[in-house]
C-alpha positions in Angstrom: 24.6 -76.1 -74.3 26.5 -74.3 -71.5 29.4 -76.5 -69.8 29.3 -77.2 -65.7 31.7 -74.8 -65.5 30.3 -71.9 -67.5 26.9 -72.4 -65.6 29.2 -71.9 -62.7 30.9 -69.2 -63.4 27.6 -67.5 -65.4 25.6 -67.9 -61.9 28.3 -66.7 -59.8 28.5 -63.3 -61.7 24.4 -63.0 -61.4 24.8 -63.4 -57.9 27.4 -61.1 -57.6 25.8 -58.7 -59.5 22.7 -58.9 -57.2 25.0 -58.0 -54.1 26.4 -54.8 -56.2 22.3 -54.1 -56.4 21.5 -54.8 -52.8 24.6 -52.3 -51.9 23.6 -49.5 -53.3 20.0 -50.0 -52.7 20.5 -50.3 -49.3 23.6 -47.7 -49.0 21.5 -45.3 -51.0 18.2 -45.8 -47.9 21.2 -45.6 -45.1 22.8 -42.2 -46.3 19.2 -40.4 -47.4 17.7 -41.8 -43.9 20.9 -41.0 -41.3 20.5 -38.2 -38.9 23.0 -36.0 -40.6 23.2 -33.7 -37.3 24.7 -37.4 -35.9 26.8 -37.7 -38.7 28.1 -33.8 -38.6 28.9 -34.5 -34.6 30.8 -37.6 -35.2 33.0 -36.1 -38.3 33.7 -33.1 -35.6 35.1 -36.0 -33.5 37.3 -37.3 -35.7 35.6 -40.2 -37.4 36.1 -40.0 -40.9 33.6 -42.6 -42.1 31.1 -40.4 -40.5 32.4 -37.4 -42.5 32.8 -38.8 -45.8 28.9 -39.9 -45.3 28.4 -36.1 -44.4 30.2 -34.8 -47.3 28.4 -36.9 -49.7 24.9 -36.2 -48.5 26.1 -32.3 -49.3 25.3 -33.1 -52.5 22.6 -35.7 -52.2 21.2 -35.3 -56.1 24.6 -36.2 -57.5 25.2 -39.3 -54.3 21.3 -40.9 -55.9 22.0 -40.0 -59.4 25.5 -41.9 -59.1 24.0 -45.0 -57.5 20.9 -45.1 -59.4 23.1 -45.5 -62.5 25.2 -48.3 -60.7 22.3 -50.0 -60.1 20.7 -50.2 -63.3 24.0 -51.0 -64.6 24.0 -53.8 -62.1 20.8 -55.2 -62.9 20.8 -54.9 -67.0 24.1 -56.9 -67.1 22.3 -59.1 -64.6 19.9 -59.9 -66.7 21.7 -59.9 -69.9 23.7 -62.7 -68.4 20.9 -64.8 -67.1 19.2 -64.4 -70.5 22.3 -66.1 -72.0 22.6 -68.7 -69.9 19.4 -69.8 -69.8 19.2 -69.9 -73.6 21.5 -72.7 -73.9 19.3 -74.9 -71.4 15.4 -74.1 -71.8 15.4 -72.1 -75.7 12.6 -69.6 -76.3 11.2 -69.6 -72.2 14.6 -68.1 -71.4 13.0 -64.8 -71.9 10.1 -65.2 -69.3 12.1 -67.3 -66.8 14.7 -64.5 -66.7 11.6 -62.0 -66.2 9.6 -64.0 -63.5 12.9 -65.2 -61.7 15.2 -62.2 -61.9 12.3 -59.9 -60.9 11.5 -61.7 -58.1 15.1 -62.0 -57.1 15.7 -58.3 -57.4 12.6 -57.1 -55.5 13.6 -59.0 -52.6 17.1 -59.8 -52.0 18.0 -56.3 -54.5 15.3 -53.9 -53.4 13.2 -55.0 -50.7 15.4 -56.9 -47.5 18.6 -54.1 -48.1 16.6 -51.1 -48.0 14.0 -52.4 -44.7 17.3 -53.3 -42.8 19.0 -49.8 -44.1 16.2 -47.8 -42.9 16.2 -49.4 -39.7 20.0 -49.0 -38.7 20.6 -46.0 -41.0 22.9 -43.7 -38.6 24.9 -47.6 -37.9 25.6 -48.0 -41.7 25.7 -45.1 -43.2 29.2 -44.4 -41.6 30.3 -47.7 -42.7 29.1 -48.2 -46.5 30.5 -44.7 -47.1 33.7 -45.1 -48.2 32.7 -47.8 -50.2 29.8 -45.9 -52.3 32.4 -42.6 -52.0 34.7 -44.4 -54.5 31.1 -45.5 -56.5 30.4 -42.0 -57.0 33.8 -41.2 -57.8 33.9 -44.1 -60.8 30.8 -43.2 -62.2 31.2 -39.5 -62.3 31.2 -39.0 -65.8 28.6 -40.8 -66.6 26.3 -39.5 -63.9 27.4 -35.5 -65.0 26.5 -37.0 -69.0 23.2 -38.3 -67.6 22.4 -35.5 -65.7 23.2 -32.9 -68.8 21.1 -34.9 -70.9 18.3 -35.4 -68.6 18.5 -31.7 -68.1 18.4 -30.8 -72.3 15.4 -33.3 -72.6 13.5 -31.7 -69.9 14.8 -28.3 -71.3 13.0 -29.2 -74.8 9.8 -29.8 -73.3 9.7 -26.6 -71.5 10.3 -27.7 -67.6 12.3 -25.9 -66.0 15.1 -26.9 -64.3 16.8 -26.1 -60.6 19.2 -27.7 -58.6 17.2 -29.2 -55.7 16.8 -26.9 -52.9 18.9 -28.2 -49.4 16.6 -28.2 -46.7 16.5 -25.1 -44.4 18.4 -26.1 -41.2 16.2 -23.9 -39.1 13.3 -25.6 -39.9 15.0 -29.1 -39.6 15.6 -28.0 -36.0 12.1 -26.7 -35.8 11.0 -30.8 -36.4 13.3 -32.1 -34.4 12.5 -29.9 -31.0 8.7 -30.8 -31.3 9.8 -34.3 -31.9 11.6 -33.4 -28.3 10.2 -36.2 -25.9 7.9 -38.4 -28.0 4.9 -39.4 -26.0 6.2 -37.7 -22.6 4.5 -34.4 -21.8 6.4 -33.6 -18.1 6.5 -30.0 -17.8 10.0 -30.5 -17.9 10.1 -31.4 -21.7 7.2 -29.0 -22.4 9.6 -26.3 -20.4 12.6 -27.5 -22.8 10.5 -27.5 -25.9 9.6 -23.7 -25.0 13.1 -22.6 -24.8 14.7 -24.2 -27.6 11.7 -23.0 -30.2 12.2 -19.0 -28.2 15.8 -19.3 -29.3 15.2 -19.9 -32.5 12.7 -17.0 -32.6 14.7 -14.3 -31.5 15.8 -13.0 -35.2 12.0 -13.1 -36.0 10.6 -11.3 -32.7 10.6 -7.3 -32.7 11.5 -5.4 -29.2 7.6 -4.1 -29.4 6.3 -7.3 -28.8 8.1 -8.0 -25.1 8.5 -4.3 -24.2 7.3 -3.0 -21.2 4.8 -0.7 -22.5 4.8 3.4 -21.8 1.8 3.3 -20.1 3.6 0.4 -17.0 7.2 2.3 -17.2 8.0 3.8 -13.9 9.4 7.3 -14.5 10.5 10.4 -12.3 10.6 13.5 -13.1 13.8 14.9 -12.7 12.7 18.3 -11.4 10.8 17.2 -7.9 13.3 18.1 -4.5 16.0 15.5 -4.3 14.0 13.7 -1.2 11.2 12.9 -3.4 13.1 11.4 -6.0 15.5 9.1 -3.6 12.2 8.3 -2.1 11.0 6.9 -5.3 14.4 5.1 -6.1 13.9 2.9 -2.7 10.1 2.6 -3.0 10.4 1.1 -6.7 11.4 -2.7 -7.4 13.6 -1.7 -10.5 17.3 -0.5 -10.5 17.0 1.7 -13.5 14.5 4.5 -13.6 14.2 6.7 -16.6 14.5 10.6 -15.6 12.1 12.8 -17.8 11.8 16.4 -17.7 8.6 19.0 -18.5 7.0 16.5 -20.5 6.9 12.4 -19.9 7.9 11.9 -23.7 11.7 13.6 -22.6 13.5 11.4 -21.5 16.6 13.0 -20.5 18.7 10.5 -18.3 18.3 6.8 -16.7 19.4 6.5 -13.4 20.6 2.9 -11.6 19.9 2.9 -7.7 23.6 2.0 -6.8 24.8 4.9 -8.5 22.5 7.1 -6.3 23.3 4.8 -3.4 27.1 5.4 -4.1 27.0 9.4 -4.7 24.5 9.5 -1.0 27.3 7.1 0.4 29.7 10.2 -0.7 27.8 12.6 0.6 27.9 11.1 4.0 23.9 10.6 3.4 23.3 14.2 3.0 20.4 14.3 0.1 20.4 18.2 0.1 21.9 20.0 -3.0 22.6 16.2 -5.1 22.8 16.5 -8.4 20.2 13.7 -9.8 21.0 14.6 -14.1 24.6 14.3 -13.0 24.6 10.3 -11.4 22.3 9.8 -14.4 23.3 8.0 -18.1 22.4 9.4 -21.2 19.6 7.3 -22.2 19.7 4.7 -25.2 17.4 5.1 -27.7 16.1 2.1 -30.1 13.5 1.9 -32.6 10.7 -0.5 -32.3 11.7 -2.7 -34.9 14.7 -4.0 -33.7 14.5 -7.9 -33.4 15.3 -9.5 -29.9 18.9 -11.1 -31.8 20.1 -7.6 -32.7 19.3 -6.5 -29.5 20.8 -8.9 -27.3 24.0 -8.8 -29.4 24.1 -5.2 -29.0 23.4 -5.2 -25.0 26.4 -7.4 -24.6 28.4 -5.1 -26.8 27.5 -2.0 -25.1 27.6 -3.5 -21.7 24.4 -1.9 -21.0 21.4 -3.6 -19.8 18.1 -0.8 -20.4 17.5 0.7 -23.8 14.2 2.9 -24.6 11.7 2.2 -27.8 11.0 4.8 -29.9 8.4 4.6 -32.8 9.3 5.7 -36.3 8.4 9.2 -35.2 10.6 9.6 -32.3 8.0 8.9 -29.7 8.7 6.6 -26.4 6.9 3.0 -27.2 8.0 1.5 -24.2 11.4 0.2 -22.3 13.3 -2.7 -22.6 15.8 -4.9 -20.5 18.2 -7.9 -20.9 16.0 -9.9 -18.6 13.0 -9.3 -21.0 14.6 -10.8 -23.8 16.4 -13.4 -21.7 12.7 -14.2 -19.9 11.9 -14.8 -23.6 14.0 -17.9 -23.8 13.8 -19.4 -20.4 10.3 -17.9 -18.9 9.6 -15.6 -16.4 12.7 -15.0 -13.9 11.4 -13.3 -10.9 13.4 -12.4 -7.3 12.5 -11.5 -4.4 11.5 -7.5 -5.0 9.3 -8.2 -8.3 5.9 -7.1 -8.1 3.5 -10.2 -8.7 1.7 -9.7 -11.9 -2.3 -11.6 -11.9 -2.6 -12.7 -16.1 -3.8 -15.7 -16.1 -6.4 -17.6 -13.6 -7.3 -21.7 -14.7 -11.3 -22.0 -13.7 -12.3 -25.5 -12.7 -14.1 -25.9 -16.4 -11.0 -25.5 -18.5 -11.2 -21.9 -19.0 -8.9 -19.6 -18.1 -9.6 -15.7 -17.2 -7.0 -13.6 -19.1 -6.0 -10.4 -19.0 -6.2 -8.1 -22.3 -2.5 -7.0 -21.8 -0.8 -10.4 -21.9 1.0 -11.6 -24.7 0.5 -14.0 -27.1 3.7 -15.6 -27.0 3.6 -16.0 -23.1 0.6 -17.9 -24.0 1.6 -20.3 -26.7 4.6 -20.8 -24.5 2.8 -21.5 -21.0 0.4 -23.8 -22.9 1.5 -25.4 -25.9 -1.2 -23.3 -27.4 -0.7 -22.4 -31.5 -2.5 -19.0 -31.5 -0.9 -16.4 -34.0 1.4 -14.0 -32.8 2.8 -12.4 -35.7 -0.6 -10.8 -36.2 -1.0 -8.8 -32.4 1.4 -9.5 -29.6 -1.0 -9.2 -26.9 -4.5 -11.2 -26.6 -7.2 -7.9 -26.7 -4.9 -7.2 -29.9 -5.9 -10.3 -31.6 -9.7 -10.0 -30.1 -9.3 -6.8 -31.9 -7.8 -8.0 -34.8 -9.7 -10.5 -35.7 -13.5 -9.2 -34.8 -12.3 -5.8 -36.7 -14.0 -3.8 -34.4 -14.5 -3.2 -30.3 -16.5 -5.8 -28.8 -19.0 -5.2 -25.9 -19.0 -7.1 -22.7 -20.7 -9.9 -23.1 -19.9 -10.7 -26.8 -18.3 -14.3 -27.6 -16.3 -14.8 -30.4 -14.7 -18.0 -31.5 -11.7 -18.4 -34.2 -8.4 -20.9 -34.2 -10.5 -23.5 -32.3 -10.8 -21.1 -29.1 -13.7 -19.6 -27.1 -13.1 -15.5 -26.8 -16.0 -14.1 -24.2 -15.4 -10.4 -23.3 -15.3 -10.2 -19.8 -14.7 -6.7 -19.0 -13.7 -3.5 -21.3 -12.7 -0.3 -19.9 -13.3 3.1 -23.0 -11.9 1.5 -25.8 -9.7 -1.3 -24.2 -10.4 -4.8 -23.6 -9.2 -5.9 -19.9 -10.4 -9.4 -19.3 -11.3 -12.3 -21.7 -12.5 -15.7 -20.8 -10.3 -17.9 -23.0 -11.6 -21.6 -23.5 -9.2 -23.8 -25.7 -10.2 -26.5 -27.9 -10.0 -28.9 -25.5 -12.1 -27.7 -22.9 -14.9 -26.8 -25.5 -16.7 -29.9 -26.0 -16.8 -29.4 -29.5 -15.1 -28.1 -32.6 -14.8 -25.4 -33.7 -13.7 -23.7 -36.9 -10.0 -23.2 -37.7 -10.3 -19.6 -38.2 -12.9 -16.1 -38.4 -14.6 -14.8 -35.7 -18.2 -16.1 -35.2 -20.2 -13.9 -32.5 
């Protein structure tokens, strides 16, 4: 029979021990659950709490192996001591008394209430328990490597192979977090927002090919036409950098910007007579087709240069390319007052919309919140094309990724307007992918 005072002192210990549990139970749930972006920001700001609780999620399998192992150390000596107490006062139904009680105890005031209040005011306590469950990890170090190296052996015997757990791209963290951007509001400016922030995380996957300006749209002069006609051209056309070609369109031999013209006719005292165009000119900047939109922008700001040319892999012109395309990439169209109104897309009153074949996917997932593949054609008649596998005929629907595709118009081989009606506006289902004329 245990004395007053052993009882005591024997039920004080449990219910210590069952704070140790509901600790690291519920300091485990805070530092797994916390916005670690939060926690990076505040570290940067000096708190240290916050940093320690970033530097142990680094290594998150070590920070759960450590206080899985305090807490079954906590909750065996628990119940070692309960059995022995309880011994003394009710003999053999110690055993399940300690079982039914302690279980019950544990679940609740060990598992249950820490971990709902953790996960609930996570990015609160996390900072806070840190330096506490720090020094944890630090006690139980060896014991946690040990248990880890025989885990590892056992699993090693039976063939399973074993990695160290894989951190979670950041990239695609952000990815979940900007179409979390908003919640339940859809104001165009969140939608605009969301558009922006997933362009920017694009670029380094997004060719020049994709947003060029395509050969057949690039406003050219050829260099060997009287100096009138070509000054004429410069003032007629809404761009500030012309390419110069010379016997054939392909040969590109100069770009020319309309101040520098306007500067070297200033000189002249207006005279256009007997100007030399190739001379005002700049060598022209070739890229090749493949170059993604990050490369590129780094490289226009370190060339100070604003106009490069595409080239395919065989040298032949693609297309042109500006800083304000790739920029227009992150933040939408930017237009002023001499840009020449372009007609793409036209909402019907049924939920259609009347598309042109040349514009791109992108500009449509990012007008519309659509999810149509761009990685597969950049422009829309590109994934008509792709995806039927041949040319369609006016008058042929198709319907794939839950959208409507009627053929509107087709002039030779290209397709020039497409009736596009989205899931929504369908009425009904339709399959997630393969054309179905």
């Amino acid at each position: 029979m245990e004395s007053p005072l052993g009882l005591a002192l024997g039920g004080g210990a449990i219910a210590v021990l069952l704070l140790v549990s509901a600790f690291l139970s519920g300091a485990e749930t805070a530092l797994t659950a916390a916005n670690r972006a939060r926690l990076r920001q505040q570290g940067s700001e000096g708190d240290a709490r916050a940093a320690t609780a970033d530097r142990l999620r680094e290594d998150k399998e070590r920070l759960v192996r450590s206080i899985l192992l305090g807490n079954t150390i906590a909750t065996v000596l628990a119940a070692a001591l309960a059995t022995s107490l309880l011994l003394g006062i009710a003999g053999d139904a110690a055993v399940p008394l300690v079982v039914l009680g302690l279980t019950l105890l544990l679940l609740v005031f060990g598992e249950a209430l820490p971990k709902t209040y953790a996960l609930h005011h996570a990015d609160r306590l996390a900072p806070l328990l840190a330096p506490a469950v720090s020094r944890v990890v630090a006690v139980l170090a060896p014991l946690s490597s040990f248990a880890a190296l025989v885990t590892g052996g056992f699993l090693r015997l039976c063939g399973m192979k074993v990695d160290r757990v894989a951190m979670t791209d950041p990239t695609d963290e952000l990815r979940g977090a900007i179409e979390l951007h908003g919640g339940e509001q859809e104001e165009e400016e969140i939608r605009a927002e969301r558009a922006m922030l997933r362009s920017i995380l694009d670029l380094a996957d997004v060719e020049v090919s994709e947003i060029m300006t395509h050969r057949r749209k690039v406003v050219a002069i050829d260099v060997g036409q009287p100096e009138e006609a070509i000054v004429a051209q410069v003032l007629d056309s809404p761009y500030t950098r012309l390419p110069l070609w010379q016997d054939d369109p392909d040969n590109i031999v100069g770009v020319l910007h309309a101040k520098d013209l306007l500067r070297a006719l200033q000189g002249r005292g207006g005279r256009v007579e007997g100007l030399d165009i190739r001379a005002i000119a700049t060598r022209p900047w070739f890229i090749p087709d493949t170059t993604t939109l990050l490369d590129q922008l780094q490289a226009f700001r370190a060339r100070r240069e604003h106009f490069a040319l595409v080239v395919d892999e065989y040298g032949s012109l693609q297309g042109v390319v500006t800083l304000e395309d790739i920029l227009e990439e992150i933040v939408g169209d930017i237009s002023d007052e001499h840009d020449v109104p372009v007609a793409g897309v036209r909402p019907q009153s049924n939920g259609s919309y009347l598309i042109d074949g040349t514009v791109t996917i992108r500009d449509l997932n990012r007008q519309f919140e659509w999810r149509l593949p761009d990685d597969r054609a950049s422009t829309l008649a590109g994934l008509v094309l792709y995806e039927v596998r041949r040319i369609p005929t006016v008058g042929q629907v198709f319907t794939f990724y839950g959208f409507r595709f009627e053929i509107l118009r087709r002039q030779r081989n290209q397709i020039t307007l497409v009736r596009v009606t989205p899931p929504a506006a369908g009425g009904e289902d339709a399959p997630a992918s393969g054309p179905a004329a």
